[in-house]
FIKOL-663349 format. One record per atom (N, C-alpha, C, O, CB): residue in one letter; z, x, y. Coordinates in steps of 0.2 Angstrom, whole numbers, padded with zeros to 4 digits, always signed. Glycine has a CB too. Layout:
aZXY;...
This chain:
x+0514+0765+0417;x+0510+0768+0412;x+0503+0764+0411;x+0498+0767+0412;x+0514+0769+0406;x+0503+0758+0409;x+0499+0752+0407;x+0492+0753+0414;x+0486+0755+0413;x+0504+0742+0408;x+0497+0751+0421;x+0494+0753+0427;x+0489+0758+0428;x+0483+0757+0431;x+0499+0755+0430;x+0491+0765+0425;x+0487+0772+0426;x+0483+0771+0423;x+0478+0771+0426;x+0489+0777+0424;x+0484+0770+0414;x+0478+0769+0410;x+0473+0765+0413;x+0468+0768+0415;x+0480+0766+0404;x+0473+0760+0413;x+0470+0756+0417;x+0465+0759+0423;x+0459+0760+0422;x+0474+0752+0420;x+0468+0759+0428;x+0466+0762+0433;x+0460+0768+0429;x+0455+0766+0428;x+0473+0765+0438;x+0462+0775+0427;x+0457+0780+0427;x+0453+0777+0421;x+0448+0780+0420;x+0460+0787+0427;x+0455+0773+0416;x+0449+0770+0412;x+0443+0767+0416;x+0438+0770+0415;x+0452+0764+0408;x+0443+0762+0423;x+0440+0760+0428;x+0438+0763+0430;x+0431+0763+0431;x+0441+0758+0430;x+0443+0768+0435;x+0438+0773+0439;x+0431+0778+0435;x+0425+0780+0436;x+0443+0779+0441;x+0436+0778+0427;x+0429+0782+0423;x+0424+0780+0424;x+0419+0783+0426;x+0430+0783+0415;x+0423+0772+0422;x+0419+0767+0420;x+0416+0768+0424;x+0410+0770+0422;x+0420+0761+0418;x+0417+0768+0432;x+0412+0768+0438;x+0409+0776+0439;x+0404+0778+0442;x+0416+0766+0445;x+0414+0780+0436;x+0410+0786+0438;x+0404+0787+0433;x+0399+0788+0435;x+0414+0793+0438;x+0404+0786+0427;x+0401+0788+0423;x+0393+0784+0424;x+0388+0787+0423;x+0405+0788+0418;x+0394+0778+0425;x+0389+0772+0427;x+0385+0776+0434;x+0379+0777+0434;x+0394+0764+0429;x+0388+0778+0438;x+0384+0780+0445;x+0380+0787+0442;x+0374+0788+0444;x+0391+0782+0453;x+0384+0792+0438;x+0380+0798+0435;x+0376+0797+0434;x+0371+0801+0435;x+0382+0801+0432;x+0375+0791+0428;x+0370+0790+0424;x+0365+0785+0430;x+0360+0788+0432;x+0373+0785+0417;x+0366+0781+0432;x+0360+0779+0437;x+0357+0785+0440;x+0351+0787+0439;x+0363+0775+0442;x+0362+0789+0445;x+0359+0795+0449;x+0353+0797+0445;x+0347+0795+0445;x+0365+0801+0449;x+0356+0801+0441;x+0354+0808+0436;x+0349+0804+0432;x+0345+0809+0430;x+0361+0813+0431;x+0347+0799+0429;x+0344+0795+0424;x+0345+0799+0419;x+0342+0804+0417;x+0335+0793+0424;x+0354+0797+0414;x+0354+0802+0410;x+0359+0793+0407;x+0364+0791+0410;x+0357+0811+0411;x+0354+0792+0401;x+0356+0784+0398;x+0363+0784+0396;x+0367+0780+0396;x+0350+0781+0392;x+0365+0791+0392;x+0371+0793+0390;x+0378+0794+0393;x+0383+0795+0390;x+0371+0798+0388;x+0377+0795+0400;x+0384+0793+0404;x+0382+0784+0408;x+0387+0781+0411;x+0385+0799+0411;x+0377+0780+0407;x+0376+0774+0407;x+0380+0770+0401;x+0383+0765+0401;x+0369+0773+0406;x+0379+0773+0398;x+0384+0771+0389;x+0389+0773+0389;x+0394+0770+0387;x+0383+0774+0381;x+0390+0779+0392;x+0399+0780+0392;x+0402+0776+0396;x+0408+0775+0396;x+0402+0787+0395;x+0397+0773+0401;x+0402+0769+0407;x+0403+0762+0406;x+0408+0760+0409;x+0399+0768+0413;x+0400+0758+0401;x+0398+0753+0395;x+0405+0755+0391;x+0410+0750+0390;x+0387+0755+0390;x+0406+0759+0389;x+0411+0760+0384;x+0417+0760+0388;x+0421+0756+0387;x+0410+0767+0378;x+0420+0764+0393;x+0425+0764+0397;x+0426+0758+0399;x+0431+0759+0404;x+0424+0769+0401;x+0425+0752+0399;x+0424+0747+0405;x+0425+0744+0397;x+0426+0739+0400;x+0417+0745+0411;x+0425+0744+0393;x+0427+0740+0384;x+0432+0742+0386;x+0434+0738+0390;x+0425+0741+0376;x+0435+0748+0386;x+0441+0752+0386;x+0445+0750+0390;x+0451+0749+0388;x+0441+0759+0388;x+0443+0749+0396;x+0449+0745+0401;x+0450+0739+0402;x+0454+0737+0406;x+0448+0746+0406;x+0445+0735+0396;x+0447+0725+0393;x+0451+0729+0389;x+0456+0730+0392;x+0439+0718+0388;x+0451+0733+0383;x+0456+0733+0378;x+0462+0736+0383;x+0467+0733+0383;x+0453+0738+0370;x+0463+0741+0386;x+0470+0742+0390;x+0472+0736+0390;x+0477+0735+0388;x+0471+0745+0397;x+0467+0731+0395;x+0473+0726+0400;x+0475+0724+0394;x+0481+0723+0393;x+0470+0719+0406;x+0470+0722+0390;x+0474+0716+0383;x+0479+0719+0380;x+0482+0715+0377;x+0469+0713+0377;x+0480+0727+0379;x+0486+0728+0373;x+0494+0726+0377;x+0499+0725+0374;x+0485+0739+0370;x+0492+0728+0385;x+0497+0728+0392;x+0500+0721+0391;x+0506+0721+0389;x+0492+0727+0401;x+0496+0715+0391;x+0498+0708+0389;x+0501+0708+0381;x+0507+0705+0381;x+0492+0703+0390;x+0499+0709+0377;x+0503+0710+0371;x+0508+0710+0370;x+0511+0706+0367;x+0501+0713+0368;x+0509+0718+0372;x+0514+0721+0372;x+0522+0716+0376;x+0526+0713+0373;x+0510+0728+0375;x+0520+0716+0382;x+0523+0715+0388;x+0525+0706+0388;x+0530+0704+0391;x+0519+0718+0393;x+0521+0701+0385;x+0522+0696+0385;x+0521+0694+0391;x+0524+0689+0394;x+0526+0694+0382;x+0516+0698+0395;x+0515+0694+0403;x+0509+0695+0405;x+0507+0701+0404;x+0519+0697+0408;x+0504+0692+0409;x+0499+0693+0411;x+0500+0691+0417;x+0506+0689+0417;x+0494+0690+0410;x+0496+0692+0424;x+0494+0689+0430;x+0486+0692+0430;x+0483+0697+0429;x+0499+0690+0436;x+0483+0684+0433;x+0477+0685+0432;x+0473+0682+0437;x+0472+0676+0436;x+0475+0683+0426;x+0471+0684+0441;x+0468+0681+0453;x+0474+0686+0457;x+0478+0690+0455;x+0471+0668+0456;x+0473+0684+0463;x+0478+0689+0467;x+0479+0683+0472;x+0476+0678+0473;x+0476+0696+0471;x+0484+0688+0473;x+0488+0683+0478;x+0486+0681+0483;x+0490+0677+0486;x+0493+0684+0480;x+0480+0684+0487;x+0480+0683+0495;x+0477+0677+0494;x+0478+0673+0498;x+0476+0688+0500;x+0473+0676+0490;x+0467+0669+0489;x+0471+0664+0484;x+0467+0659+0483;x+0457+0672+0484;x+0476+0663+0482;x+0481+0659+0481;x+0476+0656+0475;x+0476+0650+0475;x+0483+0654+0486;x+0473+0659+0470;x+0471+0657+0463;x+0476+0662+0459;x+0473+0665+0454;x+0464+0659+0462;x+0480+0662+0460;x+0485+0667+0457;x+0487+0664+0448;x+0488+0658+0449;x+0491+0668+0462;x+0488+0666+0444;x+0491+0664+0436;x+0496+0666+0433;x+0493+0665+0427;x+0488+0664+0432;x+0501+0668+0431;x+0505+0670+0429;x+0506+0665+0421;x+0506+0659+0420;x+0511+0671+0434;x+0506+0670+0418;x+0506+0669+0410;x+0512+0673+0406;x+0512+0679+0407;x+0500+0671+0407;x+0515+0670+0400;x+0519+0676+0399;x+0521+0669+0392;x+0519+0663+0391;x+0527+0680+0405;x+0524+0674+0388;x+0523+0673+0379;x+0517+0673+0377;x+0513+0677+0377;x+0525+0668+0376;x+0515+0664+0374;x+0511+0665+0370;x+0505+0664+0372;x+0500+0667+0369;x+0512+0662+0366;x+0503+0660+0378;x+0496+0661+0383;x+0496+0668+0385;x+0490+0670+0385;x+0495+0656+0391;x+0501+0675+0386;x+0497+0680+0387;x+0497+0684+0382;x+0493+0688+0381;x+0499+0683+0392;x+0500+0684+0378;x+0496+0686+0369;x+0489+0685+0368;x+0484+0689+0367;x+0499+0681+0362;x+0489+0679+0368;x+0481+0674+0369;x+0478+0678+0374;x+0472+0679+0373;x+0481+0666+0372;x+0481+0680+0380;x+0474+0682+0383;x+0473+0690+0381;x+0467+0692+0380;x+0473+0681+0390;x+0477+0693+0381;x+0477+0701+0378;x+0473+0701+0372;x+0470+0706+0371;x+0484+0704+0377;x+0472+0696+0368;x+0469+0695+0360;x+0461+0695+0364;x+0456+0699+0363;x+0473+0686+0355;x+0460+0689+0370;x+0454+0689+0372;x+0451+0695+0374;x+0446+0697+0371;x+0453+0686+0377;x+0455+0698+0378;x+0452+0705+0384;x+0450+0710+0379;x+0446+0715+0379;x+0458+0709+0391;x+0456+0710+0372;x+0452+0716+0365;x+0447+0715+0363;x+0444+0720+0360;x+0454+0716+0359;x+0443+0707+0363;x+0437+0705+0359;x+0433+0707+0366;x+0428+0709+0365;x+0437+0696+0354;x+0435+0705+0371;x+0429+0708+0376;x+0428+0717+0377;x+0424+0720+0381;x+0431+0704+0384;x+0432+0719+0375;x+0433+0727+0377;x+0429+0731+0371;x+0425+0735+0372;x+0443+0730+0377;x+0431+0728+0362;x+0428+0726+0357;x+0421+0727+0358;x+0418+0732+0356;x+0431+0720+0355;x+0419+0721+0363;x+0411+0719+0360;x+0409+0724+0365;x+0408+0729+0361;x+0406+0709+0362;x+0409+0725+0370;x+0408+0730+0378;x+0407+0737+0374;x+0403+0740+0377;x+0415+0730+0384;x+0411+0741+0369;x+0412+0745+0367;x+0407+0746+0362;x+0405+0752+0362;x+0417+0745+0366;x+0405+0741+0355;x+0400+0741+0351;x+0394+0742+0354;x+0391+0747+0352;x+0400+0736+0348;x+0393+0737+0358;x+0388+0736+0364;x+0384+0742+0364;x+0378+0744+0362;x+0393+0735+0370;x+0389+0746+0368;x+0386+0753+0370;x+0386+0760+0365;x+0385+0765+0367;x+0389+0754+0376;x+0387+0757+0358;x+0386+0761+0353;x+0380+0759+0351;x+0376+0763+0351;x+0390+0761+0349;x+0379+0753+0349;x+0373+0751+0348;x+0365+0753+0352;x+0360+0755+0350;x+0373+0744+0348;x+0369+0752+0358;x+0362+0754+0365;x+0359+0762+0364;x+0354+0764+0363;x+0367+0755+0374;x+0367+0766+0364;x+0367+0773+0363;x+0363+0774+0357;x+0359+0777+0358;x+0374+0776+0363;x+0364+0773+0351;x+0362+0774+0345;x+0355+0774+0343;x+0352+0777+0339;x+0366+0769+0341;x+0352+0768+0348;x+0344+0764+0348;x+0344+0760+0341;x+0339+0760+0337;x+0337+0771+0348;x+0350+0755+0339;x+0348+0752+0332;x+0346+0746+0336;x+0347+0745+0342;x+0353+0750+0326;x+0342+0743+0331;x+0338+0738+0334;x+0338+0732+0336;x+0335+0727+0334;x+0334+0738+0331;x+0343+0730+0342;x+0346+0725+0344;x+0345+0719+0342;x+0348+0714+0340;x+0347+0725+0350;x+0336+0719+0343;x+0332+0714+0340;x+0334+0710+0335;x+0337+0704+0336;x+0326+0717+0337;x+0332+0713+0327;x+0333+0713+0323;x+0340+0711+0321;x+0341+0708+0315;x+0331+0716+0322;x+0347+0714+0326;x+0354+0711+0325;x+0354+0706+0326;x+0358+0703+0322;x+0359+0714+0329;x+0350+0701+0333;x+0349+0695+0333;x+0347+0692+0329;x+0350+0687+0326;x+0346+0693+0336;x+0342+0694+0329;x+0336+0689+0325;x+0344+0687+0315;x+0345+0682+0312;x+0324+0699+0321;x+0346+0693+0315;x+0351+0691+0309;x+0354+0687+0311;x+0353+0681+0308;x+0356+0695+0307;x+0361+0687+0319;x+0365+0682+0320;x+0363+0674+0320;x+0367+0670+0319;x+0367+0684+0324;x+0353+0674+0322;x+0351+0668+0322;x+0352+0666+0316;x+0355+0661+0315;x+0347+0668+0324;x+0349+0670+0313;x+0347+0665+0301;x+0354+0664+0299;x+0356+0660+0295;x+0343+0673+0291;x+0359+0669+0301;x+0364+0665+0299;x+0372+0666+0303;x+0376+0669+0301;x+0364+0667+0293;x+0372+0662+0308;x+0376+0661+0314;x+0385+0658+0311;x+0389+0656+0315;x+0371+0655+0319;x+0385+0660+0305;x+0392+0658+0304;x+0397+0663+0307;x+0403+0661+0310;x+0393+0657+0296;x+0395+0670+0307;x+0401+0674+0309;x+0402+0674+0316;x+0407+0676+0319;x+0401+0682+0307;x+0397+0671+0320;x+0398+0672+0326;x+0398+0665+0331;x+0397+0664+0337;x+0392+0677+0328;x+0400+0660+0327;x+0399+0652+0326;x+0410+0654+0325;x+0413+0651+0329;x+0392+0648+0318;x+0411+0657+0321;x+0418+0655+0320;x+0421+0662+0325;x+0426+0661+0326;x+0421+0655+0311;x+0419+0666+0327;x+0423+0671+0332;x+0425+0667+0339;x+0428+0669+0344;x+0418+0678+0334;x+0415+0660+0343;x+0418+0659+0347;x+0421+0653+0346;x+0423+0649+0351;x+0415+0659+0351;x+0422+0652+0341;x+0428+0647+0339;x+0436+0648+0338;x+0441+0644+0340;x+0426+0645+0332;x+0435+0652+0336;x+0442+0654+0339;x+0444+0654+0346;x+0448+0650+0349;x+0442+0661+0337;x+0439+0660+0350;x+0441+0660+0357;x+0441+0654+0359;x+0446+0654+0361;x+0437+0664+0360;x+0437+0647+0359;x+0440+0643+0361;x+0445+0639+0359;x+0446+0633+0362;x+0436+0641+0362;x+0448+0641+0354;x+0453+0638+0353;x+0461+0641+0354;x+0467+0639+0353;x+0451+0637+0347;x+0459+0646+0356;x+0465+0652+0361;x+0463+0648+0368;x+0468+0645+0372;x+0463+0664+0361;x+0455+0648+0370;x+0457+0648+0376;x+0462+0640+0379;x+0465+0639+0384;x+0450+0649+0380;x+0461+0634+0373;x+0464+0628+0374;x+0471+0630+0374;x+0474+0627+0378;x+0462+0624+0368;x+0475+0634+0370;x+0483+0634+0367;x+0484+0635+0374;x+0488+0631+0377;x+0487+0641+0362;x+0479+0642+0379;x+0482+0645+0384;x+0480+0640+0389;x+0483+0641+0394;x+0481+0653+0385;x+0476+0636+0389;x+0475+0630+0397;x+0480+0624+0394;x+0484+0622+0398;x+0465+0625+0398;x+0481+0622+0387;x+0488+0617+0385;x+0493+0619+0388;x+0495+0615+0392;x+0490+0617+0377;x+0496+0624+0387;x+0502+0628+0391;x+0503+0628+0397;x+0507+0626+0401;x+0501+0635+0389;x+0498+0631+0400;x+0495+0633+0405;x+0499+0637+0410;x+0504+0638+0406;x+0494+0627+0408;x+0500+0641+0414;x+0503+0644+0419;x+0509+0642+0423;x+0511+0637+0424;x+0499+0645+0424;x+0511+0647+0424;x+0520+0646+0429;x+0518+0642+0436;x+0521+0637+0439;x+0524+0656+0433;x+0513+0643+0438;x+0511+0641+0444;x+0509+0632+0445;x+0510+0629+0450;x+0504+0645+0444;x+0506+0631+0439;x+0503+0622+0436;x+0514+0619+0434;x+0517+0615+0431;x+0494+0623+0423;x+0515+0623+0436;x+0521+0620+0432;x+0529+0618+0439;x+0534+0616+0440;x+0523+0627+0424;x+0524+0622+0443;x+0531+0622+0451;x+0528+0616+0455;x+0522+0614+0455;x+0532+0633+0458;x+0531+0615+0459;x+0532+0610+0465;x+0533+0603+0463;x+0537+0601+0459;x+0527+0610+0469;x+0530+0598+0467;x+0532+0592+0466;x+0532+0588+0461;x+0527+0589+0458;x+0530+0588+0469;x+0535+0585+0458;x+0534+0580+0449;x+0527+0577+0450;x+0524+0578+0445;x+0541+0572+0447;x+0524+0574+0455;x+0518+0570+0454;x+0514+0576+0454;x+0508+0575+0452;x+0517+0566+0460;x+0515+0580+0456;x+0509+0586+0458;x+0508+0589+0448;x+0504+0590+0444;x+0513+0595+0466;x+0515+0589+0448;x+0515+0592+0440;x+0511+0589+0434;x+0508+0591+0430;x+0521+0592+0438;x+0514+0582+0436;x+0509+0576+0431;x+0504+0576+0432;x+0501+0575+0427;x+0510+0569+0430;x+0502+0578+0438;x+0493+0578+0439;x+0491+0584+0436;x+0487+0585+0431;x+0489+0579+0449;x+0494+0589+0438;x+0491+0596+0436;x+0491+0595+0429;x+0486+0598+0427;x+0496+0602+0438;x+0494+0592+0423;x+0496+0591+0415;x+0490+0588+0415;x+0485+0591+0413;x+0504+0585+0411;x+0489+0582+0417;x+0484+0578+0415;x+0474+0580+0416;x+0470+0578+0412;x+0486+0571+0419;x+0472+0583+0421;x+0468+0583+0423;x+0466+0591+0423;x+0460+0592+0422;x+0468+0578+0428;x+0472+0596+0424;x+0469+0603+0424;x+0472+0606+0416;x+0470+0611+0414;x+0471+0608+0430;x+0475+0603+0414;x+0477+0606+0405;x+0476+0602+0400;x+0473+0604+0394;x+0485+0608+0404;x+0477+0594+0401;x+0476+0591+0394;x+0471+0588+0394;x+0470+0584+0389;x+0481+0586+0392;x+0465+0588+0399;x+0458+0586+0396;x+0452+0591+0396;x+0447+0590+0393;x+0456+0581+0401;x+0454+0597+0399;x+0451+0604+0397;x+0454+0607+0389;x+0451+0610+0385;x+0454+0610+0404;x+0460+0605+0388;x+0465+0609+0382;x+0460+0601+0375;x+0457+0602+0370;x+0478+0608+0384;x+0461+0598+0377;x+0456+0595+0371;x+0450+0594+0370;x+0447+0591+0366;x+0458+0588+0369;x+0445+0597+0376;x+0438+0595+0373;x+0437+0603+0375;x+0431+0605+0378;x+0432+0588+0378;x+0441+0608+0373;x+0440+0614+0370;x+0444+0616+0364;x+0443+0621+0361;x+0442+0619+0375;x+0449+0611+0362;x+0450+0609+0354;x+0445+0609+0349;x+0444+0613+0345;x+0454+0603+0353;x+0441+0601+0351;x+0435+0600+0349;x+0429+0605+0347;x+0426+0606+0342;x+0433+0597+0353;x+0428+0608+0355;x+0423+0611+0351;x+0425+0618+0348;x+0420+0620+0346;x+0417+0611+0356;x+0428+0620+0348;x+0434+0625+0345;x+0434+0624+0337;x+0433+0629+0333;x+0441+0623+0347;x+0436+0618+0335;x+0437+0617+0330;x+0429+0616+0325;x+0428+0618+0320;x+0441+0611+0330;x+0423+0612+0331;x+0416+0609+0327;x+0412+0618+0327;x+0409+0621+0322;x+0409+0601+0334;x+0414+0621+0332;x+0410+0628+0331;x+0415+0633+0323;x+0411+0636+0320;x+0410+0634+0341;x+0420+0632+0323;x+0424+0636+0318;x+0421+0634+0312;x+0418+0638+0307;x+0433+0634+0318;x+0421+0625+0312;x+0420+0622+0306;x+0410+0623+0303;x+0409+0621+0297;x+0423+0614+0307;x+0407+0625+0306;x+0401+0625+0307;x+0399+0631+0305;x+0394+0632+0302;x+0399+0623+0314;x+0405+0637+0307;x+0404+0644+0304;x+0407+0645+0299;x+0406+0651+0297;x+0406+0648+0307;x+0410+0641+0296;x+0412+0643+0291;x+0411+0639+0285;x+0414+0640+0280;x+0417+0643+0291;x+0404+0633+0286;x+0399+0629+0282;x+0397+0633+0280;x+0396+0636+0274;x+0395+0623+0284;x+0393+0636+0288;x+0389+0641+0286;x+0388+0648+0279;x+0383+0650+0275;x+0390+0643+0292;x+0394+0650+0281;x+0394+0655+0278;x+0396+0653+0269;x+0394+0657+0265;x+0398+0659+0282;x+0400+0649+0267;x+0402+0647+0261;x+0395+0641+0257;x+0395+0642+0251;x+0409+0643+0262;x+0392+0637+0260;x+0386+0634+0260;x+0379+0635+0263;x+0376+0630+0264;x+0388+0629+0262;x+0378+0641+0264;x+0372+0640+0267;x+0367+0639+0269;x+0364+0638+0274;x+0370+0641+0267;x+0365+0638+0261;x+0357+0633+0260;x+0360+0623+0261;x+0356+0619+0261;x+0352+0635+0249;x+0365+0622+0262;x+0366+0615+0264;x+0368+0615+0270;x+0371+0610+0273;x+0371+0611+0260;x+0368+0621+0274;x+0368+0621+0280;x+0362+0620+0284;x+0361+0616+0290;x+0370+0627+0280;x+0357+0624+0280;x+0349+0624+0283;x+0345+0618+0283;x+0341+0616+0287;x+0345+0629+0278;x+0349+0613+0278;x+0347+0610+0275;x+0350+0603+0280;x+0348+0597+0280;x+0347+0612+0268;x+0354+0605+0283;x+0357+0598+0287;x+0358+0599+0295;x+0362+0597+0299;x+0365+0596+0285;x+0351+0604+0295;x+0347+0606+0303;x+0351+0611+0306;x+0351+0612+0312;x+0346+0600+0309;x+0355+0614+0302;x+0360+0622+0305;x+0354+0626+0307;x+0355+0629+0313;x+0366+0627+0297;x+0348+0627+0306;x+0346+0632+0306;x+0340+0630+0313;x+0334+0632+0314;x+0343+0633+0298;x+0345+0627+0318;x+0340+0624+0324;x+0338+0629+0329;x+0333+0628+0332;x+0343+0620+0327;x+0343+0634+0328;x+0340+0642+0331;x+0333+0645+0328;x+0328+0648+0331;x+0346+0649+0328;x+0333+0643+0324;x+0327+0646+0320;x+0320+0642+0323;x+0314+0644+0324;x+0330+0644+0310;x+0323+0636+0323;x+0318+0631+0325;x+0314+0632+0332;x+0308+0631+0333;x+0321+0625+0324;x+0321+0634+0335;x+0319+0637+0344;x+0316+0640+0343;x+0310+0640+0345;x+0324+0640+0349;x+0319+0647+0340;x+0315+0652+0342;x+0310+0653+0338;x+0309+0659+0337;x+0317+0658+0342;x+0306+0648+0335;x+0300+0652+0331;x+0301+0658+0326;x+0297+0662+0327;x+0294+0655+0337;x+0308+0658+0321;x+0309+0661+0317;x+0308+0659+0311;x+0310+0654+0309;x+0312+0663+0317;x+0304+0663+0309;x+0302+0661+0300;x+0307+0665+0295;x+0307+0664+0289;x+0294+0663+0298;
C-alpha cells in the first residue's frame, strides 16, 4: 500500500512538473513542488508507522537498513522535508512575498535556529545507533565502524544540535540580549537594518 502511495505520489510530481514546464502554466509547476512534499511525507509516515527504513540500493552497496528508533527519526525527517516542499509551493503559488519571509527569519532566527536543531539532533540519535549494516561482520571492522562512522559524526552533531537549539531558544525568550551579544550577525551580513 505505502509502495503505491508513493509510487503515483512521484509519478504525479513528475507529471505535473513536465506540464508545467511544457505548457508555461506555473500552477502545475506548484502542484509538482507540492506532490514531491507529498511523497517525503508518504515515505516518512511508511517509516513511522512500520519501524523500518532502507535508504541506498543495493546494487551500489550503500545500502542502510534502519528500524525502531533511527527509523522514526527518519520518517519525523522526510515529514519536515515533505512539510517545507509543500509550504514552499503554497507560498510560490500564493506570490507572498518570500522576500520579506526571509528578511523576518533573518531579525529573528530563533524558530528556525531550533527546528535545525532539532534535525541535527535526530540526525546524531540516528548516526549514534547507526544501521544493521555498521553493525555485521568482523569485530574489528565493527569497532572501527563505532568509532570513526557513528561516534565522532554522532557527537559534533550533538554539539552543534544542542548550540543551534540553545541559540534559538535565547533568541526567542531574550531577544534584545541576543542582538546585543552579536546574534544579530545575519543582519550584519546582509546589510539589514
Amino acid at each position: 500500500m505505502w509502495t503505491t502511495i508513493q509510487i503515483v505520489l512521484g509519478l504525479l510530481s513528475l507529471l505535473f512538473a513536465l506540464v508545467g514546464d511544457k505548457l508555461s502554466i506555473p500552477f502545475f509547476s506548484h502542484a509538482g513542488i507540492a506532490c514531491l512534499g507529498l511523497t517525503s511525507m508518504a515515505i516518512g509516515w511508511e517509516a513511522i508507522i512500520t519501524r523500518h527504513i532502507v535508504i541506498g540500493r543495493r546494487r551500489h552497496g550503500n545500502r542502510q537498513t534502519y528500524t525502531d528508533l533511527p527509523a522514526i527519526l527518519q520518517g519525523v525527517q522526510f515529514n519536515i522535508l515533505g512539510l517545507f516542499l509543500f509550504v514552499m509551493s503554497i507560498i510560490i503559488d500564493e506570490n507572498i512575498n518570500a522576500r520579506e519571509l526571509f528578511l523576518q527569519m533573518v531579525r529573528h532566527p530563533g524558530l528556525p535556529l531550533i527546528l535545525f536543531g532539532a534535525l541535527c539532533l535526530m540526525q546524531a540519535v540516528i548516526t549514534l545507533i547507526g544501521s544493521h549494516e555498521l553493525q555485521d561482520g568482523p569485530r574489528w571492522i565493527v569497532i572501527m565502524n563505532l568509532l570513526i562512522s557513528r561516534l565522532l559524526p554522532g557527537i559534533i552533531l550533538v554539539v552543534i544540535g544542542l548550540g543551534m537549539t540553545g541559540s534559538g531558544l535565547f533568541e526567542i525568550f531574550a531577544p534584545k540580549a541576543f542582538d546585543e551579544m552579536g546574534g544579530g550577525f545575519l543582519e550584519v551580513l546582509y546589510g539589514i537594518k
